[in-house]
C-alpha positions as CSV (number, residue, x, y, z in Angstrom):
1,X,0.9,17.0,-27.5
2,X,2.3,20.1,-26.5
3,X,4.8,20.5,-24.6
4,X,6.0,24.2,-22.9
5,X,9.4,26.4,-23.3
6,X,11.6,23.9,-24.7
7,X,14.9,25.3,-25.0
8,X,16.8,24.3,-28.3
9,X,19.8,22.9,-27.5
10,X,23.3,24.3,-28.0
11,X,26.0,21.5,-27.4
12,X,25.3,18.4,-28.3
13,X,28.0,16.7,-25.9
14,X,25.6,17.4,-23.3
15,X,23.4,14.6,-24.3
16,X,25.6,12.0,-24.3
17,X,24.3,9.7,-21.9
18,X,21.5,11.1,-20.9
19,X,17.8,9.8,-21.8
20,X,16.3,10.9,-24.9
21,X,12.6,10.9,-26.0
22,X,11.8,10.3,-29.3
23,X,7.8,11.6,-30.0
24,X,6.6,10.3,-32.3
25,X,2.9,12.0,-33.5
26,X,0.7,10.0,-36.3
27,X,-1.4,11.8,-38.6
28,X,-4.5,10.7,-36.6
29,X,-3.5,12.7,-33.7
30,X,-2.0,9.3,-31.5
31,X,1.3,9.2,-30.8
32,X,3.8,7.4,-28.8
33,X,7.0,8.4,-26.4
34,X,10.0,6.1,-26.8
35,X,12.7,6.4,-24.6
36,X,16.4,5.9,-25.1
37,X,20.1,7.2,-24.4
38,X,21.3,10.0,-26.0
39,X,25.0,9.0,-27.4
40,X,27.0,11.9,-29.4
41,X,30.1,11.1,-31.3
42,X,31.2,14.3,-32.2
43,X,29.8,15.1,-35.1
44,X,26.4,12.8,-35.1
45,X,23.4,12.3,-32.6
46,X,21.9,9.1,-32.2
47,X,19.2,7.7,-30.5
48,X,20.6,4.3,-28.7
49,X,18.4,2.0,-27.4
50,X,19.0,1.0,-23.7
51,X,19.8,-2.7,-25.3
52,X,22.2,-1.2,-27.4
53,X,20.7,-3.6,-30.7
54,X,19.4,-0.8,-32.2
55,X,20.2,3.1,-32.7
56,X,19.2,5.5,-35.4
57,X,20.9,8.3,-36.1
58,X,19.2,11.7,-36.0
59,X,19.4,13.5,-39.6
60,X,21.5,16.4,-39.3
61,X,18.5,18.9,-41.0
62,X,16.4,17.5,-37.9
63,X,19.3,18.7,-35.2
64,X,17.7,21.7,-34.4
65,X,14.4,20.3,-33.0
66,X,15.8,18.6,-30.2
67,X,14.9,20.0,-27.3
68,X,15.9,20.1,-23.6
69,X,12.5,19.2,-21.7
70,X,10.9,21.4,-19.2
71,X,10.5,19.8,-16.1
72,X,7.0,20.1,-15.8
73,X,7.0,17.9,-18.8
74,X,9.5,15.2,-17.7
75,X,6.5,12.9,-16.3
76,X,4.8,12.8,-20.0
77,X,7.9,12.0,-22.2
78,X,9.2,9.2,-19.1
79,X,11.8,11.5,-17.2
80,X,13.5,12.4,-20.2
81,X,16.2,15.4,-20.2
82,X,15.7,16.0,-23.7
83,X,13.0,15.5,-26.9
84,X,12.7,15.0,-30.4
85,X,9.3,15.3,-32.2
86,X,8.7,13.5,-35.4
87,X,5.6,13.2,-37.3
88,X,4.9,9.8,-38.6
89,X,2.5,8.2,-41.3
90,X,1.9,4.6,-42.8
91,X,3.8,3.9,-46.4
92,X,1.8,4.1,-49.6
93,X,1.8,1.3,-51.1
94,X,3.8,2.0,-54.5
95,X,6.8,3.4,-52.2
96,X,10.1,2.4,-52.4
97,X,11.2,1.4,-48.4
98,X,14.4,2.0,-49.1
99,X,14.5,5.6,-49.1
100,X,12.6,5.6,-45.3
101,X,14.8,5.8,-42.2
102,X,14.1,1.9,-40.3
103,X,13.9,2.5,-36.8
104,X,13.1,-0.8,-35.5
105,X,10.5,0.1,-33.8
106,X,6.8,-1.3,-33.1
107,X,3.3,1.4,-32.6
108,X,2.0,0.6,-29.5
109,X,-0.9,-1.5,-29.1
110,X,-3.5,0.3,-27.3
């Protein structure tokens, strides 16, 4: 998926209640757009679900990759104002799930 001149963003108060795409790419090439509400408490960024049962919190290294989205893009990532890309693969089986981030959420079935 690509998407075109995403600008990286510079406050992160302005995402505060605004929705928030989470892409999330598989090694296979699929990949999946969740959307949420951006919620900032001044000093971390997380990714609330609309529910407000779930949010995960966006790891501080991973800050700078989230993008305000272009709006010729809006349509593919579900009118979002801003993006986060994340690559994701299935656990080995010898790993330790405690040391992954649980984000509660379910693939998509296609």
């Amino acid at each position: 998926m690509t998407l075109r001149g995403n600008e990286p963003v510079a406050d992160f108060a302005e995402l505060s209640g605004k929705r928030f795409a989470l892409i999330m790419v598989a090694e296979e090439e699929d990949g999946a757009v969740f959307i949420c509400t951006a919620r900032w408490d001044g000093q971390h960024l997380y990714w609330q679900r609309s529910d407000a049962t779930h949010s995960i919190e966006i790891p501080e290294h991973r800050l700078k990759e989230v993008r305000r989205t272009d709006v010729e893009d809006r349509e593919i990532v579900g009118d979002a104002e801003y993006l986060i890309m994340m690559t994701v693969a299935s656990l080995p089986d010898d790993e330790f799930t405690d040391e992954y981030l649980r984000t509660g959420l379910e693939w998509p079935s296609v």
